[in-house]
C-alpha positions as a printed NumPy array, in Angstrom:
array([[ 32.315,   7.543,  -1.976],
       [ 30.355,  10.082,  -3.471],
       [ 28.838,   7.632,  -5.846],
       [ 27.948,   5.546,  -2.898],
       [ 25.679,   8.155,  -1.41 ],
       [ 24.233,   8.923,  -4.775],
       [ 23.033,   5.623,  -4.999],
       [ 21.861,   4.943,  -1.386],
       [ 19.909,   8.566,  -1.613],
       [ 18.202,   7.098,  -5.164],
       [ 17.61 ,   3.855,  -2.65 ],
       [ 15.907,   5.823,  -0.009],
       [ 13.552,   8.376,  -2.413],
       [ 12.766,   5.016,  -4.331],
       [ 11.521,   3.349,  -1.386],
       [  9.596,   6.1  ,  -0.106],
       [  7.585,   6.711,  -3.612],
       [  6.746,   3.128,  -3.288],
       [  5.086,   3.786,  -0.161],
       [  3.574,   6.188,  -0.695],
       [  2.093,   4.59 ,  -3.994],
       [  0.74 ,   1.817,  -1.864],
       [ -0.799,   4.389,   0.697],
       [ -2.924,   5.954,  -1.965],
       [ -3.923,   2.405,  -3.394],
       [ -5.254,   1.363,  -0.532],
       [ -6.906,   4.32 ,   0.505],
       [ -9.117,   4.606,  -2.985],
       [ -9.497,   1.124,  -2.665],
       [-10.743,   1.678,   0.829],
       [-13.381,   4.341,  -0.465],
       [-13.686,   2.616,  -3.675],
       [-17.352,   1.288,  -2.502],
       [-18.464,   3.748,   0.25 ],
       [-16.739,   7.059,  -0.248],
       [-16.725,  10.107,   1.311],
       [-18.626,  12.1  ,  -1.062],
       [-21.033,   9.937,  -1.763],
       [-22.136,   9.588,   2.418],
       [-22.702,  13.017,   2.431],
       [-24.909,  13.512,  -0.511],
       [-27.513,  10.917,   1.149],
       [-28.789,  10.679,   4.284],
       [-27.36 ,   7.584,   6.805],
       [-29.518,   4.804,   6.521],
       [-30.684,   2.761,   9.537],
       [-29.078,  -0.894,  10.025],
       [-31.744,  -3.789,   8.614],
       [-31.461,  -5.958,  11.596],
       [-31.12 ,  -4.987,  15.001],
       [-28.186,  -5.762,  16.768],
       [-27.991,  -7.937,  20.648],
       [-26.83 ,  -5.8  ,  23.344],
       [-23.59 ,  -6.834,  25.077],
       [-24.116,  -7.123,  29.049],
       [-21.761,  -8.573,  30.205],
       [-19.8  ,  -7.023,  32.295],
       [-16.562,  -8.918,  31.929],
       [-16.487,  -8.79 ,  27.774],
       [-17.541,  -4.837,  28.614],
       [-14.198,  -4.47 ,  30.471],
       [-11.957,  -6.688,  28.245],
       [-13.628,  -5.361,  24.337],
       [-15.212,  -2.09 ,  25.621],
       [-11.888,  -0.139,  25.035],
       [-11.768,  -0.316,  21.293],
       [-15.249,  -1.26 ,  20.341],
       [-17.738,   1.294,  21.615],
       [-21.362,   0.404,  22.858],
       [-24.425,   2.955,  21.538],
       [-27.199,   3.729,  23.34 ],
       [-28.836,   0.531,  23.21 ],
       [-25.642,  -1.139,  23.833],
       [-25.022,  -3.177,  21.004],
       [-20.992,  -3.192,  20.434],
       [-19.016,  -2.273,  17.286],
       [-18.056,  -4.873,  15.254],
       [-15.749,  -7.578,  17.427],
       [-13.841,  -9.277,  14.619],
       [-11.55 ,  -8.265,  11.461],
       [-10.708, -11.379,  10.193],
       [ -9.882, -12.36 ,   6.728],
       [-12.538, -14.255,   4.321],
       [-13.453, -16.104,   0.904],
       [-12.373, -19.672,   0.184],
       [ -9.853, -18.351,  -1.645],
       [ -7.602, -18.033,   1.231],
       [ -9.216, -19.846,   3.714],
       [-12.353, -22.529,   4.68 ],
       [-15.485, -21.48 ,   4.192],
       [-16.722, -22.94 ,   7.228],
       [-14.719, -19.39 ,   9.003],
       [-17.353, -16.824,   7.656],
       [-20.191, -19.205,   8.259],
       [-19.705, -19.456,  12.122],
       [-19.899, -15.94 ,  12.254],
       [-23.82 , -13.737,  12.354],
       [-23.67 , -10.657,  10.797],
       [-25.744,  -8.119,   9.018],
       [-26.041,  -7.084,   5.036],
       [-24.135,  -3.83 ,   6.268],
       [-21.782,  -5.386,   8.485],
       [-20.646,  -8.139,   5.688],
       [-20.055,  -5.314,   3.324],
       [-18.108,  -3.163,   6.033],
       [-16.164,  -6.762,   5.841],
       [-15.541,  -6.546,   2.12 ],
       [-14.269,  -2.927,   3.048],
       [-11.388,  -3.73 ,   5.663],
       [-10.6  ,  -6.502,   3.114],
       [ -9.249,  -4.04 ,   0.629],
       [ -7.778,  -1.608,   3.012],
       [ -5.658,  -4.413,   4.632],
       [ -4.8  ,  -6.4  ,   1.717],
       [ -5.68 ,  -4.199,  -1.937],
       [ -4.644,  -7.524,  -4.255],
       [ -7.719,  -9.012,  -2.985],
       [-10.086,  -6.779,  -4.993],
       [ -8.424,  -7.632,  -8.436],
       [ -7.421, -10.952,  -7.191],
       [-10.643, -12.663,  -5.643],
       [-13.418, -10.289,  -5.666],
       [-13.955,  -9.114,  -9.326],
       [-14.448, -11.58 , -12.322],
       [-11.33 , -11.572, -14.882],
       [-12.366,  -9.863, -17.604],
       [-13.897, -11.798, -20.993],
       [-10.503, -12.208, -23.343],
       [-11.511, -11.38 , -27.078],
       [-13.089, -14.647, -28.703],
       [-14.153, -15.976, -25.888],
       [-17.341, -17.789, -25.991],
       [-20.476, -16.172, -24.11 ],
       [-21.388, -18.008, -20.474],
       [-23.629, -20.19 , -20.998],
       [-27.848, -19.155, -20.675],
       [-28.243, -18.224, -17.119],
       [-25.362, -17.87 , -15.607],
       [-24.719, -15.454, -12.452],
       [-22.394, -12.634, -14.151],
       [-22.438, -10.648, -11.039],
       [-18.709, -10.056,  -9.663],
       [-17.412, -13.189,  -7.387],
       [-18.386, -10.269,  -4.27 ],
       [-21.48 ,  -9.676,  -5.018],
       [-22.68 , -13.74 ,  -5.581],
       [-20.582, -14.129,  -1.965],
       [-22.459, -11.052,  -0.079],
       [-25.594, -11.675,  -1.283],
       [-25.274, -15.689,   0.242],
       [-23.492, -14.549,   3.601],
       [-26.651, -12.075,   3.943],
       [-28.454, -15.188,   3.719],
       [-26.638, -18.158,   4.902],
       [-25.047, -15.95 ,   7.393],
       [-27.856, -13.49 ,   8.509],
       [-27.232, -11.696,  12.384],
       [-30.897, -13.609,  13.57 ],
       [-32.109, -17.15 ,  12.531],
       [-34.8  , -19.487,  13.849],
       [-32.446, -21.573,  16.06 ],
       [-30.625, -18.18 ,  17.806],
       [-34.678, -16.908,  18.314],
       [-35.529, -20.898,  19.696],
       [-32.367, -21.013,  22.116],
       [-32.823, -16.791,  23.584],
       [-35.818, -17.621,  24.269],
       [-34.519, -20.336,  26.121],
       [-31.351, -19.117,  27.269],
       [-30.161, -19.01 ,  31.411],
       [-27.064, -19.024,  32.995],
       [-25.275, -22.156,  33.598],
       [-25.505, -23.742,  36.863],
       [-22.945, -26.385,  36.677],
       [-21.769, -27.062,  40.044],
       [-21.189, -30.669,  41.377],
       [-19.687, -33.963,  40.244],
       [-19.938, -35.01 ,  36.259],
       [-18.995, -38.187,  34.772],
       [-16.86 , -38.354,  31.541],
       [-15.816, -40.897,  29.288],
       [-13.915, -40.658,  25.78 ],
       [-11.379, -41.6  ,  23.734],
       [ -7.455, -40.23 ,  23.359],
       [ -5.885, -41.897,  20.411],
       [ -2.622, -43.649,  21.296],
       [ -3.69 , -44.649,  24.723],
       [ -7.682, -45.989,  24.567],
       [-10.415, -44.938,  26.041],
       [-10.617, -43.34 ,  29.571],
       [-13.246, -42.45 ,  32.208],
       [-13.564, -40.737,  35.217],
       [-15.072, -37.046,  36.759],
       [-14.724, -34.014,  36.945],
       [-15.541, -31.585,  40.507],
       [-17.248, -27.938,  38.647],
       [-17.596, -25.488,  41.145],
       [-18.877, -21.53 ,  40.543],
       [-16.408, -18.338,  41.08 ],
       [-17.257, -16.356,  44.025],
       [-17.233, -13.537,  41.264],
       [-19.967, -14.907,  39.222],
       [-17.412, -14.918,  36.255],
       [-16.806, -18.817,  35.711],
       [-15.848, -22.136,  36.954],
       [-13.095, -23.846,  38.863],
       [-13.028, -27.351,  37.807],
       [-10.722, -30.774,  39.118],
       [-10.934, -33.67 ,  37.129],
       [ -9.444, -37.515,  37.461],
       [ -9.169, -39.48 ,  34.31 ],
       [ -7.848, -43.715,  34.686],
       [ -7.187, -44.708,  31.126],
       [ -8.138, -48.677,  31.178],
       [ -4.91 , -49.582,  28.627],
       [ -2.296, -49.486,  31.228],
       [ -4.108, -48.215,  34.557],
       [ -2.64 , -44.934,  34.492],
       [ -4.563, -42.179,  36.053],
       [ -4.46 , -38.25 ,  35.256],
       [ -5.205, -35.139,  38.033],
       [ -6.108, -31.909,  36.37 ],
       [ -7.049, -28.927,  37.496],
       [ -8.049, -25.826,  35.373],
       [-10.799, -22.565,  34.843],
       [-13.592, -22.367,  32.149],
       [-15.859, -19.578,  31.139],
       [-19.54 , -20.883,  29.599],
       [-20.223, -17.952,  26.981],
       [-24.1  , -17.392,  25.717],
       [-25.247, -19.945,  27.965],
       [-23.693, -23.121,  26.228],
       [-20.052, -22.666,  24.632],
       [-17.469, -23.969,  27.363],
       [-14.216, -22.711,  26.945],
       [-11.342, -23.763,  29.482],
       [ -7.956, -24.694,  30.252],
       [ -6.952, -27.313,  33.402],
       [ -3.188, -28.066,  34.117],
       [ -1.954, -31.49 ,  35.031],
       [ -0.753, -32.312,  38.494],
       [  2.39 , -34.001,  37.258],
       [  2.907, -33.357,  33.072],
       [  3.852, -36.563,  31.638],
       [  7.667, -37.157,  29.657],
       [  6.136, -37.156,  26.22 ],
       [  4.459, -35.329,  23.648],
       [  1.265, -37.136,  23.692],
       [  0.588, -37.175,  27.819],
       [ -1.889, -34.311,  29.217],
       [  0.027, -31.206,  30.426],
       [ -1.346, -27.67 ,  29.579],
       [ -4.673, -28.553,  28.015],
       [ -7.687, -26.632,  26.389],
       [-10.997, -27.503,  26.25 ],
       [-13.922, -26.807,  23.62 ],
       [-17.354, -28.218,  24.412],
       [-21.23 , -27.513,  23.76 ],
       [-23.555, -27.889,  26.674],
       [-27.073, -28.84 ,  25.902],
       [-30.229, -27.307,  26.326],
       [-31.13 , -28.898,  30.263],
       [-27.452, -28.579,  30.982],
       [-27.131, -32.011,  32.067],
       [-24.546, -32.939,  29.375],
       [-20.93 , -31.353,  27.409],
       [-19.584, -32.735,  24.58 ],
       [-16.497, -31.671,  22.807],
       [-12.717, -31.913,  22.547],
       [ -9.878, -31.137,  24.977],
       [ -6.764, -30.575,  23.385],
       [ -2.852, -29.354,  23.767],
       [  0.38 , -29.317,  21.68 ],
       [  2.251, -26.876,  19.697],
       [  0.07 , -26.857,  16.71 ],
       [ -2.849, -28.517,  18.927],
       [ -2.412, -31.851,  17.406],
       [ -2.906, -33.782,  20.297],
       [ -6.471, -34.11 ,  22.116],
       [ -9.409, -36.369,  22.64 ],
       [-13.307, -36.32 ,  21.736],
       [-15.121, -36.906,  25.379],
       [-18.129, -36.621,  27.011],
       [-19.668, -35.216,  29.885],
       [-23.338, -36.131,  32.037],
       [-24.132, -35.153,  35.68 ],
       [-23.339, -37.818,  38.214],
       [-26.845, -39.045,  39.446],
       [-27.877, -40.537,  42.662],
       [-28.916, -43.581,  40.81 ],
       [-26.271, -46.081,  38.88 ],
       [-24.819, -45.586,  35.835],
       [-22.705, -47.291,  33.361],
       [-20.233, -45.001,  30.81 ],
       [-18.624, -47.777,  29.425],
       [-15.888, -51.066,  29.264],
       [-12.678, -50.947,  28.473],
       [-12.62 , -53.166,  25.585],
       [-13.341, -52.07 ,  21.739],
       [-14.147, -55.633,  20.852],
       [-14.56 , -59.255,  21.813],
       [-13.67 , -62.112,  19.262],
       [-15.89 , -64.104,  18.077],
       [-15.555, -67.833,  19.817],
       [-12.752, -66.526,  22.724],
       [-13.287, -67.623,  25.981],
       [-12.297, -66.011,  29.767],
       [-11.858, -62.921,  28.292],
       [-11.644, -60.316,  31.166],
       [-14.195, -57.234,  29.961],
       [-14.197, -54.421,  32.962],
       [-17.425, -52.317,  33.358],
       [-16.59 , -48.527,  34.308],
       [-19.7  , -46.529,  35.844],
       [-20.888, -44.753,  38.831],
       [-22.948, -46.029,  42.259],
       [-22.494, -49.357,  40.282],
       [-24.367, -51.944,  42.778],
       [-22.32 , -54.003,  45.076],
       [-23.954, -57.454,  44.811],
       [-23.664, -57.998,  41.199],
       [-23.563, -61.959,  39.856],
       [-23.652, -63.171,  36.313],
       [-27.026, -63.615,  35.613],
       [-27.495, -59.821,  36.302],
       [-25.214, -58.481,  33.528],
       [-25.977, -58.936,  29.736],
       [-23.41 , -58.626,  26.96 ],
       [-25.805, -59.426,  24.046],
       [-26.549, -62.031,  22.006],
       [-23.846, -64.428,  21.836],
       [-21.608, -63.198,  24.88 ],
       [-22.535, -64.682,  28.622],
       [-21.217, -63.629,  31.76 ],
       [-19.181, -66.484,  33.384],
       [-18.411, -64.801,  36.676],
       [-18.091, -61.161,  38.36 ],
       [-14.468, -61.065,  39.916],
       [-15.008, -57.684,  41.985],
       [-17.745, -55.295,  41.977],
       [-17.299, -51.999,  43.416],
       [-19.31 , -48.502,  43.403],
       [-17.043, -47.682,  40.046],
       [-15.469, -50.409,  38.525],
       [-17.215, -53.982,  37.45 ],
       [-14.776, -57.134,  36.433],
       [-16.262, -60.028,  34.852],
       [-15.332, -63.277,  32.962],
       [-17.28 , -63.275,  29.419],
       [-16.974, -65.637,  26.582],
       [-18.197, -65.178,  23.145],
       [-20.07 , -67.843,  21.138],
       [-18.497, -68.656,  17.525],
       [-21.827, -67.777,  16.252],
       [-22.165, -64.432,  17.803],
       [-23.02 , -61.824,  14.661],
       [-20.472, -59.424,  14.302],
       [-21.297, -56.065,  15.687],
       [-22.044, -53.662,  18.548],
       [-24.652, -55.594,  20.268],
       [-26.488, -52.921,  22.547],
       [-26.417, -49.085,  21.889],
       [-26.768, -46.537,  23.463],
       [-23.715, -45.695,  26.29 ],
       [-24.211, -44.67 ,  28.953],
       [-27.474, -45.532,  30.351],
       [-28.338, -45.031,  33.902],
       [-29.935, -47.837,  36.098],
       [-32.217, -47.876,  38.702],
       [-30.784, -49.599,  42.199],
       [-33.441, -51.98 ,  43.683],
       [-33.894, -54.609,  46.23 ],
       [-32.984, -57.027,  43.301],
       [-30.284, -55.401,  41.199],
       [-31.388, -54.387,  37.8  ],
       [-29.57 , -56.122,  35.127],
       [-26.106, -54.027,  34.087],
       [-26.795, -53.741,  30.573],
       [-23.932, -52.374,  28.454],
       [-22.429, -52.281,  24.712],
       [-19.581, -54.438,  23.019],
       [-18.671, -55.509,  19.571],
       [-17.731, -59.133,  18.627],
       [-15.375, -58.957,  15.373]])
């Protein structure tokens, strides 16, 4: 018994030593770049860049707690997240804007949080004896230093295009009806619109959206919230009215898109799953009072079919449509226009055997103007 405690006491004083070994690692690690001693003896020096002030006032409430505004309100740092291609894609450290000071304070809470990293990544192995000198010109500065000195670069807090779009910059005013068409893989392409409307509060967007995937007919209700951050990132999440039986239908879904500069369009992804493995590319345009076409349901025509059934998807679609007003492209006539309504165009096409392979007219969607004689639906299809 004695024996027993003897060796679980060893267990316990062995343990803590190794703590405490790793404690003082890190912390000279920590300093190894910046320490104390060294602040003191020189005077603080003044960032390079200037930072952007952080109005407002919802990311105030939510970040404010642990990253302190100064006087000219530009927030702490907002992100400790781990770098170098080492570990992860380089395309993480490049959608961030930072300062020369900021990206070394980066390299600093590198080695604090994980000390291998310094030995590991950041320094150059040393040159074993007999090794042959690098060859004339090569960078022998310290895997760090080449990677700071691009970030401060490639990476730099202001740029041309951040000047171009501030200058530019507004909040969004989103509300009404937009049209939306994409592609879900596994079940086609889809159409249909989505209702934005503003928060009484100012701080986002309600939004409802209907989606009728052409494939099988089916038809999705969503409805969700979305916050538009620096004028142009959407970020949201809508919940389906009735979550479909498998994996791949719409349920809980997020959604990721850019809005452009006369915010009259969104582009981007909406997506769900465990891992986020399931989701579709789509894209969004105002709803105008003049008609518009987003798209057909078909990815193809054959070359020499006939009676093949193409339907037209679109919005304020006129209601007195015949053949001779629709054109396919070269090699594909309209036959006959089985039902034309404000949303939804059926026709009868066939497809001459000569008809070049391709996509015949580009681009979708293209709005049309309604007059006293209808203006020719004009749309896009391939012929394999």
């Amino acid at each position: 018994m004695a024996r027993l405690d003897c060796l679980s006491s060893l267990h316990r004083w062995t343990t803590a030593l190794l703590v405490v070994v790793w404690l003082l690692f890190s912390a000279r690690s920590l300093f190894a770049q910046d320490s104390p001693s060294a602040a003191t003896s020189k005077p603080a020096q003044p960032p390079s860049e200037n930072g952007f002030p952080v109005k407002n006032a919802l990311v105030v409430s939510k970040c404010g707690a642990c990253h302190a505004s100064d006087a000219k309100g530009n927030m702490s740092r907002m992100a400790i997240t781990r770098s170098c291609v080492s570990c992860h894609a380089l395309a993480k450290p490049l959608s961030w804007r930072r300062s020369p000071e900021d990206w070394k304070l980066l390299v600093n809470t590198h080695i604090a949080f994980f000390p291998w990293v310094d030995s590991l990544n950041f320094q150059r192995p040393p040159q074993r004896p007999g090794d042959p000198p690098p060859p004339p010109g090569t960078d022998t500065r310290a895997p760090v230093e080449q990677a700071l000195a691009y970030l401060a670069q490639a990476g730099s807090l202001h740029s041309a295009e951040w000047a171009d779009w501030h200058a530019r910059m507004r909040s969004p005013k989103l509300d009404g009806r937009w049209l939306v068409s994409g592609t879900q893989p596994g079940k086609g392409k889809f159409f249909g619109t989505v209702e934005i409307a503003a928060m009484p509060s100012g701080e986002g967007f309600t939004t409802k959206t209907k989606l009728t995937f052409p494939a099988d007919n089916s038809t999705v209700s969503e409805s969700g919230k979305a916050i538009v951050y620096t004028g142009y990132a959407w970020r949201g999440r809508s919940t389906s009215d009735k979550p479909g039986s498998t994996p791949n239908d719409l349920s809980t879904t997020r959604e990721v898109m850019m809005l452009s500069k006369d915010q009259s369009q969104l582009e981007g992804r909406w997506f769900w799953g465990a891992y986020q493995e399931f989701g579709m590319d789509l894209a969004m345009r105002r709803a105008l009072d003049a008609p518009t076409v987003l798209g057909i349901d078909k990815f193809a025509l054959k070359a020499g079919s006939s009676a093949s059934e193409v339907q037209i998807y679109g919005d304020r679609l006129p209601g007195n449509l015949s053949p001779s007003d629709i054109d396919l492209g070269v090699g594909v006539s309209v036959k006959k226009v089985v039902t034309s309504t404000p949303t939804l165009v059926k026709i009868i096409a066939d497809v001459a055997p000569t008809a070049v392979p391709g996509n015949n007219l580009r681009p979708l969607p293209m709005p049309m103007a309604q007059t006293a004689s209808p203006t020719p639906l004009t749309t896009s299809n391939s012929v394999l």
